[in-house]
LOVEXTOR-429998 format. One record per residue (C-alpha): residue in one letter; x, y, z; residue number from 1. Coordinates in pm, 1 decimal. Layout:
<pts>
{"a"; {X; Y; Z}; NUM}
...
</pts>
This chain:
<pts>
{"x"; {5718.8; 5723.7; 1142.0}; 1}
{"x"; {5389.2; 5826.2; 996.5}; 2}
{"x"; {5307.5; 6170.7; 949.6}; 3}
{"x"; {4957.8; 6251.1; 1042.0}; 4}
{"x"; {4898.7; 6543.1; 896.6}; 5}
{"x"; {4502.5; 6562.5; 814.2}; 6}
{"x"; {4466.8; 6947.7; 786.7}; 7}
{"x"; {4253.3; 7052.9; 481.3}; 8}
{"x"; {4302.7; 7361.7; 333.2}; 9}
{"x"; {4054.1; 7628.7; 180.0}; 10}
{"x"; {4151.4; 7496.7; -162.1}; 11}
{"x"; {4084.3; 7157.7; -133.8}; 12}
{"x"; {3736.9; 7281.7; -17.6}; 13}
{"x"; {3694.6; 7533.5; -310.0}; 14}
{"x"; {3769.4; 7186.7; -558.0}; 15}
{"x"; {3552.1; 6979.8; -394.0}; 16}
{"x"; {3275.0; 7256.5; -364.8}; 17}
{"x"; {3348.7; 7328.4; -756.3}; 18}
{"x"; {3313.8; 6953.6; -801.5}; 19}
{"x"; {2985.1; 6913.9; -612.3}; 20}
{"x"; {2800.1; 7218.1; -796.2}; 21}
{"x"; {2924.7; 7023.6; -1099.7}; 22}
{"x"; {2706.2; 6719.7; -954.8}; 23}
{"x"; {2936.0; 6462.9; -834.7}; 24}
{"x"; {2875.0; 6358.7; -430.8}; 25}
{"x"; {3097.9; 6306.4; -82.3}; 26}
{"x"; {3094.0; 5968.2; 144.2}; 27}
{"x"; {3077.7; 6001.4; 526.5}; 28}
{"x"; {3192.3; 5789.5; 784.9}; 29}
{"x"; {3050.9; 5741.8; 1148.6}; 30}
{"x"; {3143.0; 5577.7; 1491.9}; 31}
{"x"; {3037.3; 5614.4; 1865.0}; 32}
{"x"; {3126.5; 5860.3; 2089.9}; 33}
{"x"; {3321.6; 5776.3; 2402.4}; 34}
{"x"; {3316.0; 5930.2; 2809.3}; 35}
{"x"; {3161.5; 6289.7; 2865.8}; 36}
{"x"; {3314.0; 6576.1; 3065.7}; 37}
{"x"; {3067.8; 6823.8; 3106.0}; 38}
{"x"; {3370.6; 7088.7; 3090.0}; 39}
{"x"; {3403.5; 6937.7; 2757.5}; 40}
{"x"; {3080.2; 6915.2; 2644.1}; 41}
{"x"; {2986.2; 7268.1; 2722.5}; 42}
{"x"; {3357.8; 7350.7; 2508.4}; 43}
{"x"; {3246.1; 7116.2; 2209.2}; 44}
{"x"; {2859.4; 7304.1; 2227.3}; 45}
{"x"; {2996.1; 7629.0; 2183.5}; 46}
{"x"; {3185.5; 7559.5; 1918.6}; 47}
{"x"; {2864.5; 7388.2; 1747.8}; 48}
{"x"; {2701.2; 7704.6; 1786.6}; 49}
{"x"; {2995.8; 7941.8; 1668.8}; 50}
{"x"; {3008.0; 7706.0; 1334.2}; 51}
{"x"; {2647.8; 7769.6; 1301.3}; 52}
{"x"; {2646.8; 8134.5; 1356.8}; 53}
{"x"; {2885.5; 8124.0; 1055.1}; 54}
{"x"; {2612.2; 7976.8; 853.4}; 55}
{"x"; {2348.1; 8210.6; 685.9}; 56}
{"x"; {2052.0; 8301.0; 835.0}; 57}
{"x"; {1844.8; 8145.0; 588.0}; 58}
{"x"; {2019.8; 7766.4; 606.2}; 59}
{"x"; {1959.0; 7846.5; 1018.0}; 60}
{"x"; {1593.0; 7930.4; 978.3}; 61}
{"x"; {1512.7; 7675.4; 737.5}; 62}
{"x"; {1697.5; 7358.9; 883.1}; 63}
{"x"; {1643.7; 7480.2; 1239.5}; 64}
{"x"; {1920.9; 7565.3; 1530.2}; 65}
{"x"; {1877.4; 7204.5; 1686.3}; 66}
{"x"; {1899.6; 7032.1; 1368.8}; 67}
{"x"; {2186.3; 7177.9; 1257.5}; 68}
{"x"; {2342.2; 7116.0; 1549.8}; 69}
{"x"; {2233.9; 6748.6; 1575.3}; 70}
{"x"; {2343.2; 6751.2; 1247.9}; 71}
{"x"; {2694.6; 6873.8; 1278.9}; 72}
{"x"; {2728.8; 6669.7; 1585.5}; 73}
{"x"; {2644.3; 6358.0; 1371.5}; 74}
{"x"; {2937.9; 6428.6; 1135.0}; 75}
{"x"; {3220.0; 6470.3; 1382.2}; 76}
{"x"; {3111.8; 6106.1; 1607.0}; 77}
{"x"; {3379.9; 5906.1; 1425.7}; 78}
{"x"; {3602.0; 6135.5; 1630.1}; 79}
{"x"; {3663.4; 5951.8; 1972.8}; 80}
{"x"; {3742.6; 6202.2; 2188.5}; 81}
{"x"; {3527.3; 6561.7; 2280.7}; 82}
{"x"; {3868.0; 6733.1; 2269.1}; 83}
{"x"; {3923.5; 6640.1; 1908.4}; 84}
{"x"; {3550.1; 6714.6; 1825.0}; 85}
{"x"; {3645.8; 7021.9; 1947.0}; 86}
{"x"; {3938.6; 7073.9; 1789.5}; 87}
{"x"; {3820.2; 6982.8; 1419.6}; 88}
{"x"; {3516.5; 7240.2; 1527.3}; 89}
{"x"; {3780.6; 7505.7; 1544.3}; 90}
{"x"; {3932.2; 7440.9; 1283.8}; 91}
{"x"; {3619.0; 7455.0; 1055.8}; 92}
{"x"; {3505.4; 7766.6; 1199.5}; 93}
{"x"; {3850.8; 7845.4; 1099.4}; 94}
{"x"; {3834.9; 7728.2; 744.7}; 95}
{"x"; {3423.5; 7891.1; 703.2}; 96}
{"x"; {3563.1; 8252.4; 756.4}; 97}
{"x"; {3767.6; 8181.7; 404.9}; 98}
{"x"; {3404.9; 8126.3; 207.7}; 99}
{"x"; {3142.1; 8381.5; 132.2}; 100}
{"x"; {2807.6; 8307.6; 362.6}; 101}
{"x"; {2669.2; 8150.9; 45.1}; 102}
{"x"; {2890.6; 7900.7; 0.5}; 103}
{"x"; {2940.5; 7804.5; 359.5}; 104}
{"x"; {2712.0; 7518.7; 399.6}; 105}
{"x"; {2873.7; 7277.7; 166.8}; 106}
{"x"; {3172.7; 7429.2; 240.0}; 107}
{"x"; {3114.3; 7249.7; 576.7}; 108}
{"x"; {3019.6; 6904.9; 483.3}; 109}
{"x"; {3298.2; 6883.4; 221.1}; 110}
{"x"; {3530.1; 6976.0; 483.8}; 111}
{"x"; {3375.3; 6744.5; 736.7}; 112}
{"x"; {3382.3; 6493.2; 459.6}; 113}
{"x"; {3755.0; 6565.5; 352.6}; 114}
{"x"; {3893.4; 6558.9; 697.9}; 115}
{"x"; {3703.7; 6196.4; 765.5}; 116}
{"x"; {3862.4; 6123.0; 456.7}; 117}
{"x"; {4219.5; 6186.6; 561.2}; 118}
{"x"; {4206.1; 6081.1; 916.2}; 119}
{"x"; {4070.9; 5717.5; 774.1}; 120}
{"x"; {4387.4; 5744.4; 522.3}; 121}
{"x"; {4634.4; 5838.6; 795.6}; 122}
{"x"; {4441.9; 5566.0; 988.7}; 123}
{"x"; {4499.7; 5288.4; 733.1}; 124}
{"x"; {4894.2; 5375.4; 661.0}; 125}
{"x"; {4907.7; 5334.0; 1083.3}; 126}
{"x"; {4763.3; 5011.3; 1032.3}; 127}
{"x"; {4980.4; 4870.4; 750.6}; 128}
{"x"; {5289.1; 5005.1; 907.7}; 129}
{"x"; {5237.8; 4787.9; 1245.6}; 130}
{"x"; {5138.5; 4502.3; 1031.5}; 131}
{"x"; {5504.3; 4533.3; 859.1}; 132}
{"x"; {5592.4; 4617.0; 1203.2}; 133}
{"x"; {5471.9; 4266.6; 1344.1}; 134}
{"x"; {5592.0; 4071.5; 996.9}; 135}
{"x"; {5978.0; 4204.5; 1066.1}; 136}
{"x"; {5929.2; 4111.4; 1427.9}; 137}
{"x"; {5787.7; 3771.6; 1353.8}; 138}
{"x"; {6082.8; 3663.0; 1120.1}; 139}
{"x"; {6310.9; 3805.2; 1331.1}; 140}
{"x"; {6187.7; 3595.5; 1624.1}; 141}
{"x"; {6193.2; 3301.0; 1424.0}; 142}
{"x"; {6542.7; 3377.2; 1304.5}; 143}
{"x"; {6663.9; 3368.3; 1645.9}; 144}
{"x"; {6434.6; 3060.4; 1720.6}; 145}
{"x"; {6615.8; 2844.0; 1433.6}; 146}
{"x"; {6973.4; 2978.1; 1518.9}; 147}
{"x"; {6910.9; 2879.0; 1925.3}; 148}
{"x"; {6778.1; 2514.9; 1812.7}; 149}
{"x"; {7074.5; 2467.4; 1575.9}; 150}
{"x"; {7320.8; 2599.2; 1850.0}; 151}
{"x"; {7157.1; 2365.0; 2091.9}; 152}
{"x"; {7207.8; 2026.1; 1859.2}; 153}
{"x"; {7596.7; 2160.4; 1835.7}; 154}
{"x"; {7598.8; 2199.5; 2183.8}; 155}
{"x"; {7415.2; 1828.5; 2272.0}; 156}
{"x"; {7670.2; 1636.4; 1947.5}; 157}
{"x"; {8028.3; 1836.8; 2120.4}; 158}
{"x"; {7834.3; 1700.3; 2454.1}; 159}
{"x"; {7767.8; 1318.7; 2298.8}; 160}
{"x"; {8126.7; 1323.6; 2124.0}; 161}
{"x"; {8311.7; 1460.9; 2449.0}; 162}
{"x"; {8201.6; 1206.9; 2670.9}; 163}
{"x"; {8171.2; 917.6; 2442.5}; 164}
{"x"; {8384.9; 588.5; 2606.2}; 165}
{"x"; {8674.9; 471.1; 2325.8}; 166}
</pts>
């Protein structure tokens, strides 16, 4: 069974963050969004805004309360569901209390960008597995396949031989 364990810790963010100041760069990844429930949608807002209330007042005055939030919303659209928007919203907020207000900006791309990361990882292993999955299954049908037609020309030779005239 495959674990899928795509948490990211306050260290790996720290790294990362260390990393980026030192000049080296993330990759994102995107996809659409699916159904709306406007319970939902009013959850996944709210925490939008709680994630940018963590962020300093000077990132929210220069970038702009909208943009920020169309921005954060862009990040999290490879996630299909509102519920696990929601959930990897929590669990930033979560994660930005750990960083001084400084720091908390790219603290929340890299972790956007870390958890993409993993889910895709988890995502690929899930995909290799079921092809190993279908491979097994394949041979096994085949197996079966060769054994039957063998049985059946001992059955139809016992049936020739039995009722052969001497």
């Amino acid at each position: 069974m495959i674990r899928k364990d795509t948490t990211v810790s306050s260290e790996e963010v720290r790294t990362v963050l260390a990393a980026k100041k030192a000049g080296k760069a993330q990759k994102e990844g995107e996809a659409p969004t699916k159904g709306i429930d406007p319970e939902l949608l009013s959850k996944f807002d709210k925490e939008i805004y709680e994630v940018i209330s963590l962020l300093p007042k000077k990132t929210q005055d220069e970038m702009g309360i909208e943009r920020l939030r169309g921005m954060i919303r862009e990040q999290v659209t490879q996630y299909p569901t509102l519920k696990e928007k929601t959930k990897i919203l929590k669990e930033a907020k979560n994660l930005l209390l750990k960083f001084a207000e400084s720091e908390r900006p790219d603290a929340l791309g890299i972790f956007l960008n870390m958890k993409a990361q993993k889910e895709h990882a988890v995502e690929s292993e899930r995909a290799k597995a079921i092809a190993k999955l279908t491979t097994i299954g394949s041979t096994f049908f085949a197996l079966i396949m060769i054994v039957a037609a063998f049985s059946l020309i001992l059955v139809l030779l016992a049936i020739e031989r039995n009722t052969r005239k001497e």
